[in-house]
Short mmCIF file of the C-alpha atoms (twelve columns), coordinates in Angstrom:
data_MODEL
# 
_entry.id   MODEL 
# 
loop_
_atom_site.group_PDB 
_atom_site.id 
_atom_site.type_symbol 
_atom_site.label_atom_id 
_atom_site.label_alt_id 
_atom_site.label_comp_id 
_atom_site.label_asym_id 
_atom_site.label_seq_id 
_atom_site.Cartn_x 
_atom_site.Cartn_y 
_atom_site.Cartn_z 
_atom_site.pdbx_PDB_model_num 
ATOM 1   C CA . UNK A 1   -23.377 -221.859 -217.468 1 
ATOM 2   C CA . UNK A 2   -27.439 -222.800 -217.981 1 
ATOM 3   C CA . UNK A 3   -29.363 -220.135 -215.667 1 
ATOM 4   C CA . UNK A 4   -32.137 -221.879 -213.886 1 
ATOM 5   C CA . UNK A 5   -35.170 -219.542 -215.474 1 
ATOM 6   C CA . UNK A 6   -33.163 -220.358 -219.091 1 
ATOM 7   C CA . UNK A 7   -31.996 -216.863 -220.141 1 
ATOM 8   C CA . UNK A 8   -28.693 -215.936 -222.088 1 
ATOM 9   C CA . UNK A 9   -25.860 -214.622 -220.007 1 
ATOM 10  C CA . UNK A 10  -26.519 -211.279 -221.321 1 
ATOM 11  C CA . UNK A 11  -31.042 -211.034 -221.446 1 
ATOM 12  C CA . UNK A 12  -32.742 -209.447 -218.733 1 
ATOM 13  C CA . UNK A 13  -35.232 -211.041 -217.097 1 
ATOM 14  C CA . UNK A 14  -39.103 -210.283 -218.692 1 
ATOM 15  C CA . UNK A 15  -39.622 -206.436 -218.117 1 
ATOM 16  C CA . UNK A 16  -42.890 -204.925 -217.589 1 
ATOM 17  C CA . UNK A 17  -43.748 -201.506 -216.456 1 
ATOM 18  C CA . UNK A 18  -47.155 -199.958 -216.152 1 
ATOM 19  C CA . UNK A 19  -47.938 -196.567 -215.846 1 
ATOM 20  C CA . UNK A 20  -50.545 -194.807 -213.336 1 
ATOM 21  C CA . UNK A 21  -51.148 -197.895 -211.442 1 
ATOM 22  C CA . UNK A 22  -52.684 -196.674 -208.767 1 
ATOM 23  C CA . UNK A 23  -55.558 -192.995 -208.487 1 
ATOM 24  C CA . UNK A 24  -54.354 -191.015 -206.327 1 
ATOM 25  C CA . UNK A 25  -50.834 -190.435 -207.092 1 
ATOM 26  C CA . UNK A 26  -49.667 -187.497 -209.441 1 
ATOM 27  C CA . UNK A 27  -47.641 -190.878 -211.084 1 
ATOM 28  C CA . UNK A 28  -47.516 -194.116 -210.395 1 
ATOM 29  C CA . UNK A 29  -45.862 -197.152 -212.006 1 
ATOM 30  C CA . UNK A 30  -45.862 -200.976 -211.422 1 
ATOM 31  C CA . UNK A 31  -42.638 -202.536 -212.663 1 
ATOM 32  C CA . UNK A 32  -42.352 -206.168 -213.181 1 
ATOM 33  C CA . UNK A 33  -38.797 -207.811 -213.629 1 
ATOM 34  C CA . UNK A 34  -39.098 -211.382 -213.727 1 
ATOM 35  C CA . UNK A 35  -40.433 -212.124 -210.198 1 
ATOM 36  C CA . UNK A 36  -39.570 -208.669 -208.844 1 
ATOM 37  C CA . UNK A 37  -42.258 -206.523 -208.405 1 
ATOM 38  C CA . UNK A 38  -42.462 -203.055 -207.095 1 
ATOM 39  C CA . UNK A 39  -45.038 -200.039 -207.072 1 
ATOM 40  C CA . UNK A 40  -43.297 -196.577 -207.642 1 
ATOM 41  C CA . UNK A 41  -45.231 -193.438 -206.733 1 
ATOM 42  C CA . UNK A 42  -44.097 -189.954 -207.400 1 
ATOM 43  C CA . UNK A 43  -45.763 -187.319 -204.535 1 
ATOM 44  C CA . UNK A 44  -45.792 -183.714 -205.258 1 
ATOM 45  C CA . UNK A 45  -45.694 -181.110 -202.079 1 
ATOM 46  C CA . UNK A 46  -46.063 -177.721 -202.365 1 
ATOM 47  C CA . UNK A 47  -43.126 -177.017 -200.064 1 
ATOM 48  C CA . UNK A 48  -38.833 -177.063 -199.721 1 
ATOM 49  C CA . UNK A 49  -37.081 -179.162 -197.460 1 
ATOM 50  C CA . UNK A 50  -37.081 -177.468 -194.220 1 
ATOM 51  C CA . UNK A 51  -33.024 -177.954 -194.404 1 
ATOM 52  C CA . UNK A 52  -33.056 -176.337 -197.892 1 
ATOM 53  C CA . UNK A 53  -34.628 -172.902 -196.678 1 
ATOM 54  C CA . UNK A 54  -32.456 -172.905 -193.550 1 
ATOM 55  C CA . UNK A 55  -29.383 -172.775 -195.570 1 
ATOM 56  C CA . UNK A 56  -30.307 -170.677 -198.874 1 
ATOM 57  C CA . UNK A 57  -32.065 -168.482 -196.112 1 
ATOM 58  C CA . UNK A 58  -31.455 -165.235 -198.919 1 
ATOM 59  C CA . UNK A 59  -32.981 -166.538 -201.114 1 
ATOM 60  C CA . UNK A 60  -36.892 -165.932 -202.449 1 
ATOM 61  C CA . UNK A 61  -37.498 -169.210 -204.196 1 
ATOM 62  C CA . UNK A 62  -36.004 -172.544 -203.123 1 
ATOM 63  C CA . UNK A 63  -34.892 -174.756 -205.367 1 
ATOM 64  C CA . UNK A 64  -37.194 -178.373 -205.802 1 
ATOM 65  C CA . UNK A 65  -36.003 -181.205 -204.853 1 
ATOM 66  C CA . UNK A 66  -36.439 -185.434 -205.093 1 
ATOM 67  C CA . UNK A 67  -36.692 -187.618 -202.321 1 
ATOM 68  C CA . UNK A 68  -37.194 -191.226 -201.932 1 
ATOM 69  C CA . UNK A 69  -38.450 -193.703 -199.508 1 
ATOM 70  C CA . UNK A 70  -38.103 -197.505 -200.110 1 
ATOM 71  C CA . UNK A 71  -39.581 -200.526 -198.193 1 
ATOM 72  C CA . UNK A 72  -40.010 -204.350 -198.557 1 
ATOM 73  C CA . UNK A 73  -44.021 -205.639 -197.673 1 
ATOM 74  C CA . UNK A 74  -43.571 -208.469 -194.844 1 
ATOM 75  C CA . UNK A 75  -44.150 -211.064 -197.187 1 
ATOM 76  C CA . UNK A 76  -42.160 -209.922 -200.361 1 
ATOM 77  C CA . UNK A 77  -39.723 -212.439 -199.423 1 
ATOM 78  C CA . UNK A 78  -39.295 -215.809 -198.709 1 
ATOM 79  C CA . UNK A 79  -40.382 -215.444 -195.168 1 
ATOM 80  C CA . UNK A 80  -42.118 -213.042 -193.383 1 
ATOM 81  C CA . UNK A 81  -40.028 -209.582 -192.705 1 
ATOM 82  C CA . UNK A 82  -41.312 -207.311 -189.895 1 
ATOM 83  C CA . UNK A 83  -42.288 -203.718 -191.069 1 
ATOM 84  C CA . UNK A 84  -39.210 -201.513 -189.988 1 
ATOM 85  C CA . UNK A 85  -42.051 -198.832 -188.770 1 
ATOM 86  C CA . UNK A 86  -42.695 -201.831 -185.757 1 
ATOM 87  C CA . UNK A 87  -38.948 -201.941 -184.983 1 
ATOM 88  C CA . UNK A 88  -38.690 -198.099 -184.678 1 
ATOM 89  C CA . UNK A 89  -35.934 -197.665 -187.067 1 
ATOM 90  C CA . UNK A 90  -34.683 -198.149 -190.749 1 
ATOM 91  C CA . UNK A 91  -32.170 -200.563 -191.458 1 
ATOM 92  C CA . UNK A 92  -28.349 -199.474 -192.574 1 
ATOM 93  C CA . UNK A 93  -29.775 -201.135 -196.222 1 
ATOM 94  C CA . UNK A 94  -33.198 -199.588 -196.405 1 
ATOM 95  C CA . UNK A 95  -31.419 -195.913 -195.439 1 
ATOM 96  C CA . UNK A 96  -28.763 -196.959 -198.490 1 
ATOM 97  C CA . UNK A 97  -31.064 -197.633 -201.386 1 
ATOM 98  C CA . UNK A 98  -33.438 -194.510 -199.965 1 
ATOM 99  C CA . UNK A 99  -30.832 -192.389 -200.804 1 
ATOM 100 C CA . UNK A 100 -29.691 -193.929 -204.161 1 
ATOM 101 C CA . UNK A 101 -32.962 -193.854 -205.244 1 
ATOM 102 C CA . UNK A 102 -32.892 -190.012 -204.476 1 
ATOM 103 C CA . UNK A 103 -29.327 -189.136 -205.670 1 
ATOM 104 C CA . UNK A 104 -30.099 -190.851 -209.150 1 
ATOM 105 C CA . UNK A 105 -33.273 -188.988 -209.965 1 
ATOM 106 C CA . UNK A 106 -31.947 -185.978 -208.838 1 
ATOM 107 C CA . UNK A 107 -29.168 -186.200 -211.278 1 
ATOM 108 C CA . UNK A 108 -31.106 -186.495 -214.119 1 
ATOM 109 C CA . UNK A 109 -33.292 -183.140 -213.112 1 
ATOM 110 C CA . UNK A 110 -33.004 -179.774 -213.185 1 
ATOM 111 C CA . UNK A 111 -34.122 -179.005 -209.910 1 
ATOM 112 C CA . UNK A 112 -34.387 -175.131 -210.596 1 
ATOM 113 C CA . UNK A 113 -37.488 -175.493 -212.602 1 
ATOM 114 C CA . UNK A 114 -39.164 -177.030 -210.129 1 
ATOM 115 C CA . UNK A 115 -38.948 -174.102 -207.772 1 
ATOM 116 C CA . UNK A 116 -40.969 -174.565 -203.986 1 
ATOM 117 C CA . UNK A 117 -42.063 -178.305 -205.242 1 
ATOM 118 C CA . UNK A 118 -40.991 -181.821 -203.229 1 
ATOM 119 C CA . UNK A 119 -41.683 -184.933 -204.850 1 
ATOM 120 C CA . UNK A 120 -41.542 -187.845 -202.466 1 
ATOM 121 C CA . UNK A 121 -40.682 -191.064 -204.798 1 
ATOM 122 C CA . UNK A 122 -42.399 -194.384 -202.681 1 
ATOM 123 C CA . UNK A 123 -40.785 -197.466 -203.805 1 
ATOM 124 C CA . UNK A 124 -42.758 -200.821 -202.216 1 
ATOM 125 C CA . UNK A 125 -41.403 -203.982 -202.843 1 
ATOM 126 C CA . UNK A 126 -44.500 -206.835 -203.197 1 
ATOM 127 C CA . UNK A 127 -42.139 -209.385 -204.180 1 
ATOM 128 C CA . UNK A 128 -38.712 -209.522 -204.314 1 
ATOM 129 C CA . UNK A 129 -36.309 -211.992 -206.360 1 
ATOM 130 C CA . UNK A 130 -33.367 -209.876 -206.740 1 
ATOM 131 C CA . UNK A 131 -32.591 -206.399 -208.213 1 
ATOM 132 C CA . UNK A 132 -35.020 -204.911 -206.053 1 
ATOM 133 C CA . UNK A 133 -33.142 -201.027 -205.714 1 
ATOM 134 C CA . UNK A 134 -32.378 -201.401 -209.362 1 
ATOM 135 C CA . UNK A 135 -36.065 -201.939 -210.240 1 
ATOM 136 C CA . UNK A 136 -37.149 -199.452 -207.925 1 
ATOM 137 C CA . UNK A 137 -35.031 -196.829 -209.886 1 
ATOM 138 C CA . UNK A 138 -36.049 -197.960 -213.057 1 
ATOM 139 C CA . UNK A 139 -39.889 -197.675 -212.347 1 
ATOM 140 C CA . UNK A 140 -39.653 -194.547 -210.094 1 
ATOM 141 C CA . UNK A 141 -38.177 -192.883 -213.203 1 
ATOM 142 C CA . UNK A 142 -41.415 -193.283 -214.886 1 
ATOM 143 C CA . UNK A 143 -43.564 -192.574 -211.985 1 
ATOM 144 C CA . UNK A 144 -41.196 -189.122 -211.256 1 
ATOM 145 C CA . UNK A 145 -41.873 -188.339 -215.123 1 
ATOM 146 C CA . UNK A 146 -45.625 -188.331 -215.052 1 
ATOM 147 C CA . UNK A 147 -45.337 -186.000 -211.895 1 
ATOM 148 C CA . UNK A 148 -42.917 -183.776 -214.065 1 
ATOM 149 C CA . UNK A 149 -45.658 -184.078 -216.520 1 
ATOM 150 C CA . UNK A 150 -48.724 -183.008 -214.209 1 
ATOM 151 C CA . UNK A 151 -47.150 -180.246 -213.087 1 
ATOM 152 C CA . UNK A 152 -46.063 -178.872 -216.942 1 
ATOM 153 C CA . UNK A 153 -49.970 -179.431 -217.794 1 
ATOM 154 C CA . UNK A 154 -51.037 -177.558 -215.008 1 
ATOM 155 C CA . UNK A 155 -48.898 -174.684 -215.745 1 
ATOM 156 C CA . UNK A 156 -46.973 -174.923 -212.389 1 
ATOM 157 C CA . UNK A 157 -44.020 -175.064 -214.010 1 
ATOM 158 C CA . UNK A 158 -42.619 -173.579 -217.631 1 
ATOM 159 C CA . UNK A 159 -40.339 -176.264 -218.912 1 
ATOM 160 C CA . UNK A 160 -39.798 -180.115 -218.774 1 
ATOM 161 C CA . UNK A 161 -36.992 -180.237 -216.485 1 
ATOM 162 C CA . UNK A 162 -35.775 -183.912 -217.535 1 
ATOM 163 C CA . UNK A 163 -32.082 -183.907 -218.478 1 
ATOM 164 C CA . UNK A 164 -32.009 -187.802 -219.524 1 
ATOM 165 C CA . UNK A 165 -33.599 -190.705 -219.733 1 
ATOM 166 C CA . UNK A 166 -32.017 -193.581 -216.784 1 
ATOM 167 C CA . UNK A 167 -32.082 -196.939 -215.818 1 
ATOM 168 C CA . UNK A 168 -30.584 -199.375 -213.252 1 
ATOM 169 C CA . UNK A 169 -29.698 -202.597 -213.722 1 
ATOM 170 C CA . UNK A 170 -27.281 -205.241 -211.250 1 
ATOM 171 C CA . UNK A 171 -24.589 -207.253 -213.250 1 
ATOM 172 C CA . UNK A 172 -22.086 -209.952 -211.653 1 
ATOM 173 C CA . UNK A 173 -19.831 -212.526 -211.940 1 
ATOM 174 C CA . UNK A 174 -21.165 -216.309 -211.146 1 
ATOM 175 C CA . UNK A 175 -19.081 -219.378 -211.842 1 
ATOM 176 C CA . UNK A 176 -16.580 -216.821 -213.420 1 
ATOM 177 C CA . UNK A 177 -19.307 -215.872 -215.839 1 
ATOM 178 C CA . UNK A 178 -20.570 -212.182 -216.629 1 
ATOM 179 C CA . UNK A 179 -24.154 -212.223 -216.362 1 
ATOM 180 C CA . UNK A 180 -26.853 -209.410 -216.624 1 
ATOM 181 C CA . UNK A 181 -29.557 -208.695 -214.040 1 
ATOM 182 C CA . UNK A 182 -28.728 -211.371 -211.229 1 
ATOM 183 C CA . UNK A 183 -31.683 -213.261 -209.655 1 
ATOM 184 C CA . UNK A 184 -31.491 -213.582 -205.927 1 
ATOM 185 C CA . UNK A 185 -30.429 -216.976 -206.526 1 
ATOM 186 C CA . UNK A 186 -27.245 -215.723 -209.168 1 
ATOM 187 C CA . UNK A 187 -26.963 -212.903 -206.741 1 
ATOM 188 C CA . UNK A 188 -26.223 -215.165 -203.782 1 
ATOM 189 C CA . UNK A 189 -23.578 -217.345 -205.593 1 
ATOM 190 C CA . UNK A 190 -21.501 -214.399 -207.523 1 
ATOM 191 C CA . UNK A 191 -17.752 -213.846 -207.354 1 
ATOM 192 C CA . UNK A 192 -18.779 -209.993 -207.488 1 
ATOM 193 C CA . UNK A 193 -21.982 -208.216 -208.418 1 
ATOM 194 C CA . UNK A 194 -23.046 -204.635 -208.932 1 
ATOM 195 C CA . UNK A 195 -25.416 -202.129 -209.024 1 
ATOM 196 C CA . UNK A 196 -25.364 -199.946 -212.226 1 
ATOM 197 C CA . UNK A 197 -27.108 -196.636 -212.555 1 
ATOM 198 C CA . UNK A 198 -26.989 -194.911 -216.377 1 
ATOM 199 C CA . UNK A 199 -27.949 -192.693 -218.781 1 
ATOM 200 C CA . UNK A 200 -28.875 -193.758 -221.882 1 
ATOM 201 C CA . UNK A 201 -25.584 -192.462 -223.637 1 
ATOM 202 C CA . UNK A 202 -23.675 -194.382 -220.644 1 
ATOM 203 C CA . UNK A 203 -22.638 -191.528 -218.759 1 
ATOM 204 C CA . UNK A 204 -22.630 -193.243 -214.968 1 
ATOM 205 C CA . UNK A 205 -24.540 -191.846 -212.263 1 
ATOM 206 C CA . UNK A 206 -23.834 -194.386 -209.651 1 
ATOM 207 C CA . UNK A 207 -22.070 -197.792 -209.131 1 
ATOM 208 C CA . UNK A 208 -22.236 -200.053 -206.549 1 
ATOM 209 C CA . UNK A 209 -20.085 -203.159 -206.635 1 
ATOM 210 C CA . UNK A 210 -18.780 -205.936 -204.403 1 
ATOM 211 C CA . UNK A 211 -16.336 -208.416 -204.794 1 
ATOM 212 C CA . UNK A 212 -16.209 -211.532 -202.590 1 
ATOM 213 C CA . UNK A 213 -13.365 -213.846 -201.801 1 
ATOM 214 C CA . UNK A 214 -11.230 -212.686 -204.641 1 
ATOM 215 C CA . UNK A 215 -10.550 -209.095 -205.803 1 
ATOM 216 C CA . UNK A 216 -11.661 -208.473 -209.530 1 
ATOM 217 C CA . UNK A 217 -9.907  -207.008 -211.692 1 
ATOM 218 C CA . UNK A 218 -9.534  -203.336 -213.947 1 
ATOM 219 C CA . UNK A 219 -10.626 -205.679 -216.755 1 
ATOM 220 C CA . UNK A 220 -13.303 -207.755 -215.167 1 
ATOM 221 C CA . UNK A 221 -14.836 -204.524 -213.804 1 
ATOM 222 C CA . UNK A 222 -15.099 -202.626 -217.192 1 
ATOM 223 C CA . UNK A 223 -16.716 -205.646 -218.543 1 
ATOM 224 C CA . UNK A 224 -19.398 -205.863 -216.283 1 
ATOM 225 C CA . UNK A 225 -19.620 -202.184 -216.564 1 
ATOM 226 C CA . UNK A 226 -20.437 -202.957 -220.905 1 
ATOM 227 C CA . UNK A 227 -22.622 -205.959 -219.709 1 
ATOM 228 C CA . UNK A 228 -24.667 -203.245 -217.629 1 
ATOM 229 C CA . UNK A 229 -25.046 -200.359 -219.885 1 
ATOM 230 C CA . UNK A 230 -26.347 -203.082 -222.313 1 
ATOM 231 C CA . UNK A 231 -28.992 -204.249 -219.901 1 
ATOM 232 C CA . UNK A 232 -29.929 -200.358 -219.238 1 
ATOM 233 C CA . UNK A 233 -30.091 -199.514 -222.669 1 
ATOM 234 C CA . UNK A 234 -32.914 -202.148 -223.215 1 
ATOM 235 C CA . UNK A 235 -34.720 -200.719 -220.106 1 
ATOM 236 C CA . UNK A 236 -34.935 -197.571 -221.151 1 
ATOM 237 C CA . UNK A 237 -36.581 -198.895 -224.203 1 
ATOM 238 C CA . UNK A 238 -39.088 -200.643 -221.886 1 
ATOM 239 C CA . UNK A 239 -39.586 -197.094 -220.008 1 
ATOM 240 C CA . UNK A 240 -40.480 -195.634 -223.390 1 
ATOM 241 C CA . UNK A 241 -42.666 -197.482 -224.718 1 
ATOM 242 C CA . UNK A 242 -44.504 -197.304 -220.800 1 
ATOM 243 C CA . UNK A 243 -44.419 -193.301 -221.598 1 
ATOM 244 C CA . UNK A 244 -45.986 -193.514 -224.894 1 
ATOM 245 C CA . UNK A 245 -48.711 -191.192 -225.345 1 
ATOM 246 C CA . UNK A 246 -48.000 -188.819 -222.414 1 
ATOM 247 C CA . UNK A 247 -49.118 -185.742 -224.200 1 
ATOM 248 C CA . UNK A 248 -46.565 -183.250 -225.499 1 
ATOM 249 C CA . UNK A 249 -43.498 -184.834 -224.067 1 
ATOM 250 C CA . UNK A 250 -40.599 -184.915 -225.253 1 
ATOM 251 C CA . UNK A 251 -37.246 -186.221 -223.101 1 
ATOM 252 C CA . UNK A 252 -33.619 -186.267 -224.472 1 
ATOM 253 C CA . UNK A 253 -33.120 -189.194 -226.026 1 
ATOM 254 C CA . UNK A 254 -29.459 -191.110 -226.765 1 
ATOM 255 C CA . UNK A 255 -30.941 -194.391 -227.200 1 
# 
């Protein structure tokens, strides 16, 4: 099949990332993937979760520990969205990709070397064409690693607590074609589609994948599985070369 913006079944879509995008932030990121667009801050707070001291109660240092939240600006979309803070509540999907955010930066940390330390990831959507939680991930990597990075120059902590490099990317099935990183458009018209979150060696964090109509099968699943890990591995190039420079860093790296 020809994809409307003229790409290869397997290219992502233009990638940009930009570190410390905005002051005030201990890191910040801007990541551009094709007409996605979403700002990634990383927060640090000198404090535990309230939940996390109530059940290690024993103990004299807390653990640290990642957090996300994730929104979509009013008019990152085709038409106008209310802010969910004027309708009182989150919705079921902003809750979701809130907590995926969290659980796949978390798994790449060692969250005992951050001891007494929160760092709130903010993930706003400007403008959304598909792939938005998956770009979100991707970018709040970078913006979590500069905050890593503060707090290492600072002398707050002793080591750099990052395990491995990771990336998310979606993947799907459109006209019974495999494609990499749907579009909203692709996204809308797919047979099944997925989330993918990876390391760079292609150990899995997290997958999220829905068929529609037809069930997929073993086969079709580990393809698009290969199709993603592909599409990771390139992003993780692009996160690289946005980390360039940071002074004295030094990740593992299974590119």
């Amino acid at each position: 099949m020809t994809r409307t913006d003229g790409r290869g079944k397997y290219d992502l879509r233009p990638v940009k990332i930009t570190r410390n995008y905005l002051k005030h932030p201990e890191g910040s990121a801007l990541i551009e993937i094709g007409d996605t667009r979403v700002i990634c801050t990383a927060s640090v707070e000198d404090r535990s979760p309230s939940w996390m001291k109530e059940q290690n109660r024993n103990k004299v240092q807390q653990d640290g520990w990642i957090t996300a939240e994730y929104g979509l600006l009013p008019r990152s979309t085709g038409t106008r969205t209310s802010r969910e803070a004027t309708r009182g509540k989150l919705s079921g999907r902003t809750s979701e990709i809130m907590r995926l955010i969290g659980r796949s930066l978390r798994s790449v940390v060692d969250l005992t070397a951050i001891p007494d330390k929160t760092i709130t990831i903010d993930c706003d959507v400007i403008q959304a064409d598909g792939g938005t939680r998956t770009a979100s991930i991707t970018g709040a990597f970078v913006a979590m690693v500069d905050a890593l990075n503060y707090l290492k120059e600072q002398n707050v902590i002793k080591t750099r607590p990052v395990k491995s490099y990771m990336a998310a990317v979606s993947a799907g099935m459109v006209n019974g074609e495999d494609l990499l990183d749907l579009t909203y458009e692709e996204d809308s018209q797919a047979q099944m589609d997925m989330n993918v979150v990876m390391t760079s060696s292609g150990d899995i964090i997290e997958i999220q994948g829905t068929a529609e109509k037809n069930p997929v099968t073993k086969k079709e699943f580990y393809r698009l599985v290969d199709v993603a890990h592909k599409g990771v591995k390139e992003l993780i190039v692009a996160q690289k070369e946005a980390l360039k420079g940071v002074m004295g860093i030094v990740w593992p790296d299974k590119v």
